[in-house]
C-alpha positions as CSV (number, residue, x, y, z in Angstrom):
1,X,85.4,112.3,99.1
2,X,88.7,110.0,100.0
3,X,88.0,107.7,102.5
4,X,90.6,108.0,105.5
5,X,93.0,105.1,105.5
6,X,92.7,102.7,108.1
7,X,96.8,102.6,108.7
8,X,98.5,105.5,107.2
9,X,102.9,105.4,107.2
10,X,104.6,108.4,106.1
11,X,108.2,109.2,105.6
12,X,108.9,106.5,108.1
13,X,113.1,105.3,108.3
14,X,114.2,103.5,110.7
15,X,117.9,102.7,112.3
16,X,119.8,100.5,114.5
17,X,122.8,101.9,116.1
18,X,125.3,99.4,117.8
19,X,129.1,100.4,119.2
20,X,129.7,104.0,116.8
21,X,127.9,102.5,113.6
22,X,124.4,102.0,112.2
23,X,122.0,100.3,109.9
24,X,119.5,101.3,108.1
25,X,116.5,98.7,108.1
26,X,113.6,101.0,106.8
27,X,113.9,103.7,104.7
28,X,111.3,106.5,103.8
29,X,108.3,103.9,103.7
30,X,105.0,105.7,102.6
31,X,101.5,103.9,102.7
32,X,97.9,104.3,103.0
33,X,95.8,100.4,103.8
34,X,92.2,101.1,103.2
35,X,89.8,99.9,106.2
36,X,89.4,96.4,105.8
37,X,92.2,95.5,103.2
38,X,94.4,92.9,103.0
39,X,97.6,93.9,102.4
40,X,100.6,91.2,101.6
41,X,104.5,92.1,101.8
42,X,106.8,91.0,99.9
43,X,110.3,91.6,100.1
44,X,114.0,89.7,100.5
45,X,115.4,88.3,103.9
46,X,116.7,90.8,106.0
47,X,114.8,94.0,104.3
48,X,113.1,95.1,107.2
49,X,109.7,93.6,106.7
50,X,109.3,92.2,110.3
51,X,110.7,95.7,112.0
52,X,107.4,97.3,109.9
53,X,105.0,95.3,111.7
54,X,106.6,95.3,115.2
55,X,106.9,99.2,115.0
56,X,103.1,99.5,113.7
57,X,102.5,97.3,116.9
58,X,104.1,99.6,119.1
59,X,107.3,97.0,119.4
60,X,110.1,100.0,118.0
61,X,109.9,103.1,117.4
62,X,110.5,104.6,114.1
63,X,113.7,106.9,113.6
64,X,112.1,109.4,111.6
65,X,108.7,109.9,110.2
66,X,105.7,108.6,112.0
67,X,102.2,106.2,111.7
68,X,98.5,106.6,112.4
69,X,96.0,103.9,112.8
70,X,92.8,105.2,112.6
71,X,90.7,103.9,116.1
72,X,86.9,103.6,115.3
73,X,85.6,102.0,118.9
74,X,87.6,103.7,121.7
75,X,87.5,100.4,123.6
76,X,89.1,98.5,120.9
77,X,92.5,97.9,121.3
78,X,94.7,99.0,118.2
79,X,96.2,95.7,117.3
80,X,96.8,92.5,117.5
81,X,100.0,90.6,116.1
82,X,100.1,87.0,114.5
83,X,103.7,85.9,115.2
84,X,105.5,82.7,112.9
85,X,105.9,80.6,116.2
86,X,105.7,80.8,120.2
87,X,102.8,83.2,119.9
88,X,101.0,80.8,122.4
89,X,100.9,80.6,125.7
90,X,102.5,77.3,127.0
91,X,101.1,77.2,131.0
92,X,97.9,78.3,130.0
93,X,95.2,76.0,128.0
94,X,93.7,76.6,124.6
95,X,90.5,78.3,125.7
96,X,92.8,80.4,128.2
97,X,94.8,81.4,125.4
98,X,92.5,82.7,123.2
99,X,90.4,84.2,126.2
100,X,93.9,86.6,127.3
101,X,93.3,89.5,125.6
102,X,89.7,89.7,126.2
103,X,90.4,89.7,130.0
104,X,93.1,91.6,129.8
105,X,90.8,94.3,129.0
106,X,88.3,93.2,131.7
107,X,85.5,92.6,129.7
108,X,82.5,90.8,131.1
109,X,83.1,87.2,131.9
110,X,79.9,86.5,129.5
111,X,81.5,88.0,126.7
112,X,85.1,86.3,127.4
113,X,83.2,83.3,127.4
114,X,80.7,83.6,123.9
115,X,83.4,85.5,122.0
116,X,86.4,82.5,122.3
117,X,84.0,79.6,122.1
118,X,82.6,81.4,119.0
119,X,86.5,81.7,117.8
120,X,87.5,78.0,118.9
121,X,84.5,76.8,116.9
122,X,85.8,78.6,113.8
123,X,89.4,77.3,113.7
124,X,88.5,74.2,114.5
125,X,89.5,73.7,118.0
126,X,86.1,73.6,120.4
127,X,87.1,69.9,121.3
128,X,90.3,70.9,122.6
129,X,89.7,73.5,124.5
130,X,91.6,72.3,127.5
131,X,94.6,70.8,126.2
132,X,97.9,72.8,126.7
133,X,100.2,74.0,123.8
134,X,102.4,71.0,124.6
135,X,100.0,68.8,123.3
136,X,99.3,70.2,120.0
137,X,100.6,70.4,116.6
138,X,101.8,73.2,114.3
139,X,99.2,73.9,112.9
140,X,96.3,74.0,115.9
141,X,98.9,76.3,117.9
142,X,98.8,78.8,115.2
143,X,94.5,78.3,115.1
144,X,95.2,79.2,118.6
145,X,97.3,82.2,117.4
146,X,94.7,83.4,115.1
147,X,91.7,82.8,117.0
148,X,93.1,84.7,119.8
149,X,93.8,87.7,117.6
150,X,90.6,87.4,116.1
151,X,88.7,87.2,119.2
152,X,90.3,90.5,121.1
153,X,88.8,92.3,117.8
154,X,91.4,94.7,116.6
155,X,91.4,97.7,115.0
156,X,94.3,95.9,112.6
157,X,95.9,92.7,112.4
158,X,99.3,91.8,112.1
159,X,100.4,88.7,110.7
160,X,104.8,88.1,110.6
161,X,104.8,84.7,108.6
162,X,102.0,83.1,110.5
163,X,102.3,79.8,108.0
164,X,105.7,79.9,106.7
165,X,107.1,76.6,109.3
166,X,103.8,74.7,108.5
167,X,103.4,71.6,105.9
168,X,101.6,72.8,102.6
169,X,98.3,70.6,103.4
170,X,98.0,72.8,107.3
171,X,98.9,75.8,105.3
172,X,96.9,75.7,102.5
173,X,93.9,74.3,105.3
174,X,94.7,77.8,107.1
175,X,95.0,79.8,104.9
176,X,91.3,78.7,103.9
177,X,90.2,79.2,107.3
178,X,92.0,82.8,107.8
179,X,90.2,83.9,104.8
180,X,86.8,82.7,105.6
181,X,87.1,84.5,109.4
182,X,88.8,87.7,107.6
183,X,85.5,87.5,105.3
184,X,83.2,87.5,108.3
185,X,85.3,90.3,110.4
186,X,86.7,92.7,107.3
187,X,89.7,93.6,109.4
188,X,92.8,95.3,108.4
189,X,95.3,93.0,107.5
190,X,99.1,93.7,107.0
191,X,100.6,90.0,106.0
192,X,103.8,89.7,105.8
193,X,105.0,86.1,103.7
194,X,108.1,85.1,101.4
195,X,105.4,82.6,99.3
196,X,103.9,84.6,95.9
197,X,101.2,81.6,96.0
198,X,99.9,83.1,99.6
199,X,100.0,86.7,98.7
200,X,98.4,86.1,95.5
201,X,95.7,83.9,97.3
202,X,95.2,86.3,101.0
203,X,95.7,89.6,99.0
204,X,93.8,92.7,97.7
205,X,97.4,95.0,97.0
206,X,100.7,93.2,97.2
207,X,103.4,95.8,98.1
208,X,107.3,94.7,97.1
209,X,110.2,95.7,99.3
210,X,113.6,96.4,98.1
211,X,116.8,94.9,100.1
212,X,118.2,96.6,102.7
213,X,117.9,99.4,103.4
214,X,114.0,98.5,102.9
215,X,111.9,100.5,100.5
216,X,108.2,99.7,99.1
217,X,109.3,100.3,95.3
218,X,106.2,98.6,93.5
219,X,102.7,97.2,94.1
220,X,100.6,94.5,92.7
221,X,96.3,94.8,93.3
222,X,94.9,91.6,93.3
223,X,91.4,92.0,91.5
224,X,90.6,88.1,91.0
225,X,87.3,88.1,92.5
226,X,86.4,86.7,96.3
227,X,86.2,83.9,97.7
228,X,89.2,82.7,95.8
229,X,91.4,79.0,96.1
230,X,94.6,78.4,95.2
231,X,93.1,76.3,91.9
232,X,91.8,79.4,90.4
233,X,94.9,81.5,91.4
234,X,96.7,78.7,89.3
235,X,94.5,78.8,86.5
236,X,94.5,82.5,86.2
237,X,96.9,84.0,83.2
238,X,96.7,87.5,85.3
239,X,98.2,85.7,88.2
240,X,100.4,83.6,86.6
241,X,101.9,87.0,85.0
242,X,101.9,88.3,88.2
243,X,103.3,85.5,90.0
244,X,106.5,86.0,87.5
245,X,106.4,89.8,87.9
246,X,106.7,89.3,91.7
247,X,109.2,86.2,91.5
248,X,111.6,88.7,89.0
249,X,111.3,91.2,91.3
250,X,112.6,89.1,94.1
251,X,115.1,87.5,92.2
252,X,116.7,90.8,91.1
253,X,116.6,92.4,94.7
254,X,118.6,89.6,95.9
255,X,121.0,89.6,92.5
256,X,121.7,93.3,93.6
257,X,122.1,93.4,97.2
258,X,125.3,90.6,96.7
259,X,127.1,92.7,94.1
């Protein structure tokens, strides 16, 4: 018997319309993510990626075609969304941050409490629990980002870039991290990065975009064996194939959309 896909998109296009003309961002995107997969996407600038995630987080509206996520605990909110930057909260502190969506869904004040100390404790950020945005780095405001996500327990998880304006030691330190709490939770993950090292590390399926309009056209699955580092996703010959698969891919999308 199938299993029932945790996200399920079919024949979904989407359009912009400004002053008598119109673009075409999405187009016809079909796919099934399995209940606690971790999906990368892969695409060119501009092909629509981030308008996937913000209409699967109820951000846009599709133009045609439509989305389920399936809901297992009706008190669970649907999802929760990982943005590049300015995902925190600048007047409130670190431990107020990642406490908002719990009491926005006025759960008890002991739960609030145990749930984001748990979640500051595993990014790293218990001793700084009442500092304000303003007086961290890069990298601890997205542990803030990704605790707080964590901690409001999703049905998915949405993640637009979530590394991409870090330094390689903070990214390569969360993306260590991110795995470790995704290994723990086994949430639905839709990633969304422009780095083939990240997708090949984070990933169980890699889906490839076409330029604009934007159009899932391949996949990759990922079957090196969990927990994986970035050393053995060097080492690997598969993923070094696939690496070059995914970089050709890329290069040839952007080739065609410029002739």
């Amino acid at each position: 018997m199938n299993e029932k896909p945790k996200i399920s998109i079919q024949n979904l296009t989407k359009a912009f319309y400004k002053k008598g003309s119109s673009v075409t961002a999405l187009e016809d995107i079909n796919i099934d993510i399995k209940d606690g997969e971790f999906v990368c996407l892969i695409g060119p600038s501009g092909c629509g990626k981030t308008t996937l995630l913000r209409i699967l987080a109820g951000l846009e509206n599709p133009s045609i075609g439509e989305f389920k996520i399936a809901q297992g605990k009706k008190d669970r909110p649907l999802q929760s969304m990982v943005f590049q930057e300015r995902g925190v909260i600048p007047w409130l502190t670190v431990e107020e941050n990642v406490a908002f969506g719990l009491k926005m869904r006025h759960l008890p004040k002991p739960v609030v409490k145990e749930r984001t100390a748990y979640y500051l404790t595993k990014v790293g950020l218990d001793k700084f629990a009442k500092l304000y945005p303003k007086e961290l780095s890069g990298g601890m405001k997205q542990r803030v980002s990704i605790a707080r996500a964590f901690a409001n327990d999703p049905e998915i998880l949405l993640m637009d870039e979530p590394f991409g304006a870090l330094d390689e030691q903070n990214k390569f330190i969360l993306q260590e991290e991110l795995l470790n709490i995704w290994s723990e939770t086994k949430k639905t993950v839709l990633f969304i990065t422009h780095s083939i090292d990240e997708a090949l590390l984070l990933s169980d399926r890699i889906l490839l975009m076409s330029s604009q309009p934007g159009k899932i056209i391949d996949e990759k699955v990922i079957d090196l064996p969990r927990p994986r580092n970035m050393e053995q996703v060097r080492a690997d010959q598969t993923m070094a194939d696939n690496f070059v698969e995914i970089w050709n891919h890329l290069h040839d999308e952007v080739q065609g959309s410029r002739i």
